[in-house]
N, C-alpha and C positions, 0 to 999 in steps of 0.2 A: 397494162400493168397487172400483173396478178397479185391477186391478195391471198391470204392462209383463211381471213374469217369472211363470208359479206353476208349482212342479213337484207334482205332486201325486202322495203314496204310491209312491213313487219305490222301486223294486227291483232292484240291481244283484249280480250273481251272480259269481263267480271258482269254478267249479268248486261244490265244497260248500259254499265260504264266503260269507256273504255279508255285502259291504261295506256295502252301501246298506239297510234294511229298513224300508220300506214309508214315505221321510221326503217332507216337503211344505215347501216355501220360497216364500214369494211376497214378492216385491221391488214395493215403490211408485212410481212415477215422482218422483224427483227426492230420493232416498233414500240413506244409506251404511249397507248393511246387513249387518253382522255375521255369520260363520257361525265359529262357536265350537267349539273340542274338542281333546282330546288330538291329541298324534303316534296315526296311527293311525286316529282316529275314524271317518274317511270321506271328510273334508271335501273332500279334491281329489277323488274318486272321483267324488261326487254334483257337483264341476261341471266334471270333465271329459263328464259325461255330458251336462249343460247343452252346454256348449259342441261334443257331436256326436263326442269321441275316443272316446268307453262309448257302445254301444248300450244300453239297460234291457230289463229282463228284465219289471217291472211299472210300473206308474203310466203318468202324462198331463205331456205339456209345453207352458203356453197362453204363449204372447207374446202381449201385447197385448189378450187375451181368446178368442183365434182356436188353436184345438187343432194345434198343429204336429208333426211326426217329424223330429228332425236327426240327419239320418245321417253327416254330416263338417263340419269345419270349415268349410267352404265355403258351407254351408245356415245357419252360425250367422253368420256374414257376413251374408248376403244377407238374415239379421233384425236385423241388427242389434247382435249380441251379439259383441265382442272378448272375449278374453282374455289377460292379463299373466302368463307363467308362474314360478314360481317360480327356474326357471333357465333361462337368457335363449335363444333360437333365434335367435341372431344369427351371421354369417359374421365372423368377426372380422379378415381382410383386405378384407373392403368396405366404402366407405364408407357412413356415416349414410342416405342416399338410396337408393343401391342396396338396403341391408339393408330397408327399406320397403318397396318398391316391387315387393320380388321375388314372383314369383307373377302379380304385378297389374303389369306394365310398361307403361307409354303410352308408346306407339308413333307416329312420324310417319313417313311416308311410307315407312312398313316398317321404321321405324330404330328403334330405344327413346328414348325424349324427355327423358334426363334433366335437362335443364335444367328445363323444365317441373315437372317433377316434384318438382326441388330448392326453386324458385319457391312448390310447393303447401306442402312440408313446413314450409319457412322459414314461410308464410305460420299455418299449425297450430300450431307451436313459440311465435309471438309471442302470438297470440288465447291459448293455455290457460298461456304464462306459462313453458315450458318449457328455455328461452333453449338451446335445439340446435343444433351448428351442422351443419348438412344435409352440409357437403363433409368434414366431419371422417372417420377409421377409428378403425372400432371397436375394435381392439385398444391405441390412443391415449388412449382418456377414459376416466375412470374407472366404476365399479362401476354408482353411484349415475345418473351419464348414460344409462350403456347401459339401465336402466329405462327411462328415460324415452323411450329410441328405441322401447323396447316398446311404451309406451303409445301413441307415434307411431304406429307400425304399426296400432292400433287404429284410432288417429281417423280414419286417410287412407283404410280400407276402410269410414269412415263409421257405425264404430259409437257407439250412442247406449246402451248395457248395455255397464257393465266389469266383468270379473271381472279381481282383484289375488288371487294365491295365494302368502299371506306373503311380500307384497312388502317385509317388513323383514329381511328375516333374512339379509340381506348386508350393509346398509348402517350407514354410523358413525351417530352420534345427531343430526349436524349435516342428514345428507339423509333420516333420517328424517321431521325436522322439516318438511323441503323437502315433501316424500312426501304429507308430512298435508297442505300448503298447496293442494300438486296437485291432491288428490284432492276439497277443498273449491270449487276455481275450477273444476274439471269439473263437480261437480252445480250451481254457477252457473249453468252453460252449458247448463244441463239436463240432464247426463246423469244415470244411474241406476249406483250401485255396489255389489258384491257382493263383502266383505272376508272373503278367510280368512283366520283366525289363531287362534293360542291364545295370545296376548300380551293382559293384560287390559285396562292401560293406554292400550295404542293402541285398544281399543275403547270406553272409556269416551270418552275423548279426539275422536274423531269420529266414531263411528254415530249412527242415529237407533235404529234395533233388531236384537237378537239374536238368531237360531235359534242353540239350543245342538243338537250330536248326541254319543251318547255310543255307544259299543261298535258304529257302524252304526244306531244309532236316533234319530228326534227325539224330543228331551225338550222341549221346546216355546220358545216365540218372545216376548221382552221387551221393554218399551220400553227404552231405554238409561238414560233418564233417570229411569226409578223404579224402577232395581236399583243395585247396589253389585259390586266387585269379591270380594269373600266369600260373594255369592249365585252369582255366575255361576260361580265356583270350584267351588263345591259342585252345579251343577249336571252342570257340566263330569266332573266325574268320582265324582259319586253319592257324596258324602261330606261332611262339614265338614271344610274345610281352615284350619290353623294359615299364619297368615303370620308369626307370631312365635315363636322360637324362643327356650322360657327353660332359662338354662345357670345352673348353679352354681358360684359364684368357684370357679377352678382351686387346687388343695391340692397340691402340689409334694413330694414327699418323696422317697426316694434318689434318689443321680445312677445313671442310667441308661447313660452315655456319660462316658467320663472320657480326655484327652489330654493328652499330658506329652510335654514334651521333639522335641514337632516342628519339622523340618528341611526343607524344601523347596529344592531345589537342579536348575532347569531352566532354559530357555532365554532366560527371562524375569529371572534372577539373582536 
């Protein structure tokens, strides 16, 4: 079976510690695949390294089947691979277009083109559904928008690989919703996604499969649809986890707090 991503025995070092130890992810083509774990676990370490911000200390990185070295973001570009950060790299007095394009400006006649370029966005925003509006500023629209300029910034540098790094964990449940819709008319589109989280729900809800890692390790790779949220819990953090909590009717006995004869007398009368 070929895959588009595989990271293979992946070794990322800090000093003594080590983040990454010795884990392996391989993404399908046309996939939303899960990367599962505590705060902590790893899980942005192992693909900031995807994405070229961590050099690795061991393992192999194949796009498409072809053994690559990315050494910046620049080189995860140039295969292909965006990434959605958890918290947003955006200029927050430019607009929606500029915030895009910066880095990569098209330029005429030595000028920067951004009509053009507003033209491209506009034209990316309508196809994956993202309703943007390219002249807008950023520090104007809300939380949930400014993702979605993010994801913009992917598609316009032509990436067909997204990495989302708990891309929920600002948003209210109405754009989360939005989120999930986005992320399902992208792999339409063909592209391939690689979700971090440790929200269960949002995985069950749209992955096809999960790598769990725990402590820096993988503990191995599921289909979505023949596990349960109390398996992956427990995988997640090497335990059986309780999702219900049984309490004993409350038994009330002396007053603990007793007030008499209060007076309040302030500006509010």
């Amino acid at each position: 079976m070929e895959y588009v991503i595989e990271m293979l025995n992946i070794r990322k070092e800090f000093g003594t510690f080590v983040a990454n130890d010795n884990i392996t992810l391989q993404l399908k083509k046309g996939e939303i695949h899960a990367l599962l774990g505590e705060n902590g676990a790893g899980k942005s370490t192992l693909m900031n390294v995807l994405f070229g911000l961590y050099q690795p200390e061991g393992g192999e990185i194949r796009v498409r089947g072809e053994k690559v070295d990315i050494t910046d973001p620049n080189v995860a570009n140039d295969l292909g691979i965006g990434m959605v950060h958890q918290h947003f790299m955006l200029v927050e007095n430019f607009s929606v277009t500029e915030n895009i394009i910066l880095g990569s400006e098209p330029t005429k006649y030595g000028v920067t083109n951004k009509k053009d370029a507003a033209k491209k966005v506009q034209a990316l925003s309508e196809q994956y559904g993202l309703n943007v509006d390219p002249y807008a500023i950023i520090e104007d629209i809300s939380v949930g928008m400014q993702q979605r300029v993010e994801i913009l910034k992917t598609l316009y540098r032509g990436a067909e690989i997204l990495i989302f790094d708990e891309p929920t964990a600002s948003l209210t449940p109405q754009e989360i919703t939005e989120l999930i819709q986005i992320m399902k008319r992208l792999i339409a589109e063909g592209k391939s996604i690689i979700l971090i989280t440790h929200k269960l729900k949002e995985i069950m809800d749209v992955s096809d499969r999960v790598t769990v890692i725990r402590k820096g390790q993988g503990i191995g790779t599921v289909i979505t649809s023949e596990t349960n949220p109390q398996e992956l819990a427990s995988l997640m953090v090497g335990r059986q986890v309780e999702f219900k909590t049984v309490k004993s009717p409350a038994s009330p006995k002396e007053n603990i707090l007793s007030v008499k004869d209060l007076v309040v007398d302030d500006y509010r009368g």
